[in-house]
N, C-alpha and C positions, 0 to 999 in steps of 0.2 A: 230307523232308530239311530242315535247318536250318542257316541261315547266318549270317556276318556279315561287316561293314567293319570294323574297329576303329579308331579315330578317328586313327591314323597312315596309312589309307588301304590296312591290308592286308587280303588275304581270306584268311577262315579257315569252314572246312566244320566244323561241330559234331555230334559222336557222342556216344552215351550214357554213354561215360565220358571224355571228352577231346574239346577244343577241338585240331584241328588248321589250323595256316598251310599255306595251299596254296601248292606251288612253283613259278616261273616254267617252263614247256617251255622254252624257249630260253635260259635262264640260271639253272639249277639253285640260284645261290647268292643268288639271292634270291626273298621272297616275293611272288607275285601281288599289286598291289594298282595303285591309282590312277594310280601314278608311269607305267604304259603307254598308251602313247597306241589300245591296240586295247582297253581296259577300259573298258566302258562303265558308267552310273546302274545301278544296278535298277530295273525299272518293272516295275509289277502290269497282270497280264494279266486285259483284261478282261472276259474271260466266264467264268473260272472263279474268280479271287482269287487266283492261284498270284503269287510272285513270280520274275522273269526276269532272271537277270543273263548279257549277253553278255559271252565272253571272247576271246581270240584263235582256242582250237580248237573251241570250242563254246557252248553257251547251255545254260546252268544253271538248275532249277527248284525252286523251294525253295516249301513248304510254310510255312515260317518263316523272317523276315530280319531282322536287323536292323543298320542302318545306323547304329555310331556316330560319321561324321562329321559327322551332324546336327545343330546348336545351333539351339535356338530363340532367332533375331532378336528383341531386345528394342526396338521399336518408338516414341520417345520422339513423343510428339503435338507439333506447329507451337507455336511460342510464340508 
């Protein structure tokens, strides 16, 4: 299975022909993402390479993830 964050901090579960936003269980009118305090990181699991994202009702396994609230830190060196 394949996932993602989208850089507004929502989840969205991806199928072969449609990106779908998952919807909150408890408040149908909006999307799963960050803004829940029971929504945890993904972290890759380490004996096989899957990736795990827990939610309120369950723990999610994804084959493929990707998190675009990611920016890569541009690092300016000590003057």
């Amino acid at each position: 299975m394949k996932g993602r964050i989208d850089k507004h901090g929502n989840f969205h579960i991806m199928r072969p022909q449609k990106d779908f936003p998952c919807r909150c269980p408890y408040d149908t009118s909006r999307v799963c993402g960050d803004w829940c305090a029971l929504f945890e990181d993904p972290v890759e699991d380490k004996k096989d390479g899957k990736i795990l994202l827990s939610l309120c009702t369950k723990i999610m396994v994804f084959d493929e993830f990707v998190d675009e609230r990611i920016v890569e830190a541009k690092i300016e060196p000590n003057k």
